[in-house]
Every structure is written in C-alpha cells, then in structure tokens.
N, C-alpha and C positions, 0 to 999 in steps of 0.2 A: 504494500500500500504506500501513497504519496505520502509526504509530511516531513516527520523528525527523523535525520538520519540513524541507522542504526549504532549502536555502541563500535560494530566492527569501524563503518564506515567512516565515525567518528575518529575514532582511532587511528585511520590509514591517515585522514587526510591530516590530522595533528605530526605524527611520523612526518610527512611529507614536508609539512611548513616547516618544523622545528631542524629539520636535517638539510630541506633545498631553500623551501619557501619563495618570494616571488622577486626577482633581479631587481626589476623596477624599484622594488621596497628596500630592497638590501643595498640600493647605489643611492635614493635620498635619504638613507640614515647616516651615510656614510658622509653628505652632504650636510644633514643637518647638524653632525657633533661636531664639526668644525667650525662652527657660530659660534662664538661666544659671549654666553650667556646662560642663565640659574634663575629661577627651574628650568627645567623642561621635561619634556614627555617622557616617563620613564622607560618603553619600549622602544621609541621611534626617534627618540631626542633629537625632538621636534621642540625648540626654544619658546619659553611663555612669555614673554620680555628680551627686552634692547632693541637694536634694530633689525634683528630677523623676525621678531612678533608678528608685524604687519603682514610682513608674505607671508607668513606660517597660516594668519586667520586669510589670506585671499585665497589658498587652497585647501580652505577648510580644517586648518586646525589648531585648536584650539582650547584650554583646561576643561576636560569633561565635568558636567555641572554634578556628576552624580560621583566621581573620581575624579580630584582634583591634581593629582599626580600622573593619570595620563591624558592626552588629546582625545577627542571627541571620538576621532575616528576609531584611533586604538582603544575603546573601553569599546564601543559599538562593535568593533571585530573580532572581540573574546569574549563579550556577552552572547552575537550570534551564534557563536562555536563554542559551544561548552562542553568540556571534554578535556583530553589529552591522551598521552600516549606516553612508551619508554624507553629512551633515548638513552645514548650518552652522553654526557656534562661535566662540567666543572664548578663545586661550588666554591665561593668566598664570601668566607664570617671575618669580620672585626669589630673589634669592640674596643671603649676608650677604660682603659684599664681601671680603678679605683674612682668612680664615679663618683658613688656616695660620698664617701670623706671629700673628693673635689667639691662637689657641691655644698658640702657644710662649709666650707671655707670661702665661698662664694654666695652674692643675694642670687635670688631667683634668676631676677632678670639677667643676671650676666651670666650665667648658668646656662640658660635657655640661648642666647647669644651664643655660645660656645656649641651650645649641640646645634643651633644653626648652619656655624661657619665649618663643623665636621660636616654633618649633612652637604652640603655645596661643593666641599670639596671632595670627598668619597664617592658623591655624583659624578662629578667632571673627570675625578679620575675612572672610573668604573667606565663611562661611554668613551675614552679616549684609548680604550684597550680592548672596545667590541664586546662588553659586557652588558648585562642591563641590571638594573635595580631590583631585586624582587620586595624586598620593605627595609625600612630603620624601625630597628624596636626599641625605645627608648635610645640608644647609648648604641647599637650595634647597631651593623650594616650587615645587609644577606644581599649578594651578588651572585646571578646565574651569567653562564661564559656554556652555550651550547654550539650546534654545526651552524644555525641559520643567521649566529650573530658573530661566532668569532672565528669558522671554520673550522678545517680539522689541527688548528692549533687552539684551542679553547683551552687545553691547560697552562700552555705558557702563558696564553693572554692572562689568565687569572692570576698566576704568578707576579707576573710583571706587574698587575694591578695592585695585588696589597704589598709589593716594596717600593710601587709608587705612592702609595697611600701613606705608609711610613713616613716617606720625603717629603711630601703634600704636607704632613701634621710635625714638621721639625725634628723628623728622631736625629737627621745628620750634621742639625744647628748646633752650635760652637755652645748656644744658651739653655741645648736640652728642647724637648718638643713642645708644641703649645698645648698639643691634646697626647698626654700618656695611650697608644694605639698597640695592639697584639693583634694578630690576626691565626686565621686557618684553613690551608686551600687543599680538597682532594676533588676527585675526580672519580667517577663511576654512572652506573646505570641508574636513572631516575625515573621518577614518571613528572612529566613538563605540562604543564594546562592548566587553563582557567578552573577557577574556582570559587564557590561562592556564589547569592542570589540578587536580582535586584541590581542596585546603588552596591554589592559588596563585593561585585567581582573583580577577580588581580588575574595575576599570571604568575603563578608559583610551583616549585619542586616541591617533591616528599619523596622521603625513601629512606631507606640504610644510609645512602652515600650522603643525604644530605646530617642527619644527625653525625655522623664522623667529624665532616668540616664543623659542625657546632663545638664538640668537644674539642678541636685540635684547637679552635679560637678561645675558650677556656682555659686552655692550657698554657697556652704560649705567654713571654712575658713581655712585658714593654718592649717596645722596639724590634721583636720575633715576628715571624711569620713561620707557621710547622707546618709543614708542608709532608703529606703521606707519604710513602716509599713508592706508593700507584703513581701518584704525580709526579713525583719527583722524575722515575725514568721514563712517562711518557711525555714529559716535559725536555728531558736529556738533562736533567742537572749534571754539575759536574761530580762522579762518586767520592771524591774526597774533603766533600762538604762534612760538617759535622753531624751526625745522626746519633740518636737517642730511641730506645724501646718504651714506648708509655703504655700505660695499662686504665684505658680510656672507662669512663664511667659509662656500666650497663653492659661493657663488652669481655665474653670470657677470656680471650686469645688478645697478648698485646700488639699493637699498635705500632709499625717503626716510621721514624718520622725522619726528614730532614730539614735542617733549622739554618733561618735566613738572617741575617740580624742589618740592621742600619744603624747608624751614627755611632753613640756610645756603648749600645751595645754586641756593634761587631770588636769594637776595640780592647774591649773588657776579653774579647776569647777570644784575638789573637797573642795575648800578652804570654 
C-alpha cells in the first residue's frame, strides 16, 4: 500500500544519505562553513548572522522556529524522514573539565558567557573539520564525523577536531587555557537518524560506540584527548605515541587508548 515508507525502506534510504547522500548538498556545506560566522545551522552550517545571513534566508534558510539550532530546511528534512540506519562513525565528547568549582568562582552571568564562547568555538571548530554538532549538554560537546560529512577519513577529521578544540580553548597559551577542555574520540558502528517528535526532532547517534567516546571524555584530563586503539590505527596515529589500558565504566574487558596532549600538558610527558 501507498503512504509511510517501510522500516526496510527507511532504512536503505538513511544508509544511502548518511554514507553518499546528495553532491549538491555536500558542495554548499562545504560553501557555507567557510563564512564566517556563529551560529549556524548545525547540519548544513548554513550561517544565522553577519553577512552571509541575507543569502542564507534568499534561498531559504533560515533558524527553524520549532529548532533553533538548525535551518528550516534541515529540521523539515529529518522530520520528513524519521528513521535511521547503521553506519560507521566517529564520535567526539569534550567537556570543560571542573565546571562546578569554575562556576563557584564565577557570577552567573560570566559563567554563562564562558559556556557561550566554548559553545562558538567547538562549533566552528567541529564544521571546519566536516563534522556536525549532535548537542552541548550543559559543559560538553557531542560531535558526529560520518561518510556523508567527512568521508572515509571521518576519524582523522574527528581527531584533528578535539586537538583543534584544545588550541581553540588555550591548552598551548604561554597563560594556560581559558576553558580547562578533555576530550574522547573513537570510532565504530552506530545507528545515525532522526529522532524525536514534533518541535523535538535532532539528528543523533546511539550505540556501544557512542557510550565509549563518552567514557574516554570522562577520562581524559585537561589538555588530553584519548583517543581508542580502533581510532587510533584507523586514523594511522603514529604507534609510538603514549598508550594506556583503562578499564572504562560498565565495560568488563579494558579499554586501550592512545593519548594526545596540547600545550602544558604535552610538556609535562615529554620531561
């Protein structure tokens, strides 16, 4: 019968976007992250402000009134297609280290200004590396890096993203960082798709692989990025980087990881 496609067809055509998806789409995002400008559309970074704005609304896009993080168009074409499928990915968690105590030390309002100017810059770095945004939750950033946005290098790109993000946030400043940043990048089989009803729908992963990258970002410390042993060599790190065995929370079999550091905390473990 005519109508809702089915769960297979669903499915295929998720697969299909997430891995080829549509050239057209993939050359003006490619377009759009080179504006600059914050916010912008977290799928298409598509610019909500400065002077690409105005083009952005003459072909129609613009802060979705019901998602104000992406463009009209992008919430309208993952609400159409509700679904997903299971690919493989690369995720990146960071998070600004010791928040709480930051914030006791801080009024509100410059608090909130801080998680702004991480927010802006975790953005900018995240689409300058062919990743997209999946959400900030309070204090962290969750970053997907799959085939349709970063190719079949989506693990280095994610790499390269949280030791840009490091840089971004001053771990390699002479004065120390401005926002204390750890991160955690692996990489494996997910399932990628909309999710959510209404005004609630995103574009997000679940799976095994994304809870890994969560604990390695818990783990890590200031100025670190742990990066899986999966990642690492489909990345090509170099093997004589420092590596560590953890024994991740929830998981019976440890964990090997290799460990990235910027500014004062590469220095400390060269000594």
């Amino acid at each position: 019968m005519a109508g809702r496609p089915t769960d297979k067809a669903t499915e295929e055509f998720w697969r299909d976007f997430l891995t080829r998806g549509d050239s057209m789409e993939a050359l003006g995002r490619r377009v759009f992250k080179r504006i600059p400008s914050s916010p912008r559309c977290r799928l298409c970074a598509a610019p909500f402000s400065g002077p690409g704005a105005p083009v952005m609304r003459l072909i129609g896009k613009r802060p979705s009134g019901a998602n104000p993080t992406m463009c009209n168009s992008c919430f309208s074409f993952i609400g159409r297609h509700h679904g997903g499928a299971e690919v493989e990915g690369t995720m990146l968690f960071a998070d600004i280290r010791g928040s709480t105590s930051l914030a006791e030390t801080m009024s509100p309002g410059a608090f909130h200004e801080l998680l702004n100017r991480f927010y802006a810059v975790a953005t900018e770095v995240v689409f300058a590396n062919d990743g997209t945004v999946d959400k900030f939750v309070g204090d962290e950033l969750v970053a997907l890096f799959f085939p349709l946005l970063s190719g079949e290098r989506h693990v280095a790109a994610a790499i390269d993203a949280a030791t840009a993000l490091l840089r971004a946030t001053g771990h390699d400043n002479a004065d120390g960082p401005w926002a204390p940043v750890g991160a955690g990048v692996h990489t494996g089989r997910a399932w990628f798709g909309a999710v959510g009803e209404g005004t609630h729908v995103e574009l997000t992963a679940v799976g095994d692989a994304v809870n890994v990258a969560a604990r390695l970002a818990s783990n890590a410390s200031t100025g670190e990025v742990l990066v899986s042993d999966d990642a690492a060599r489909a990345a090509g790190l170099d093997p004589s980087l420092e590596r560590r065995s953890l024994q991740l929370k929830g998981r019976a079999e440890p964990t090997e990881v290799v460990s990235l550091r910027v500014g004062a905390a590469a220095q400390r473990t060269s000594m």
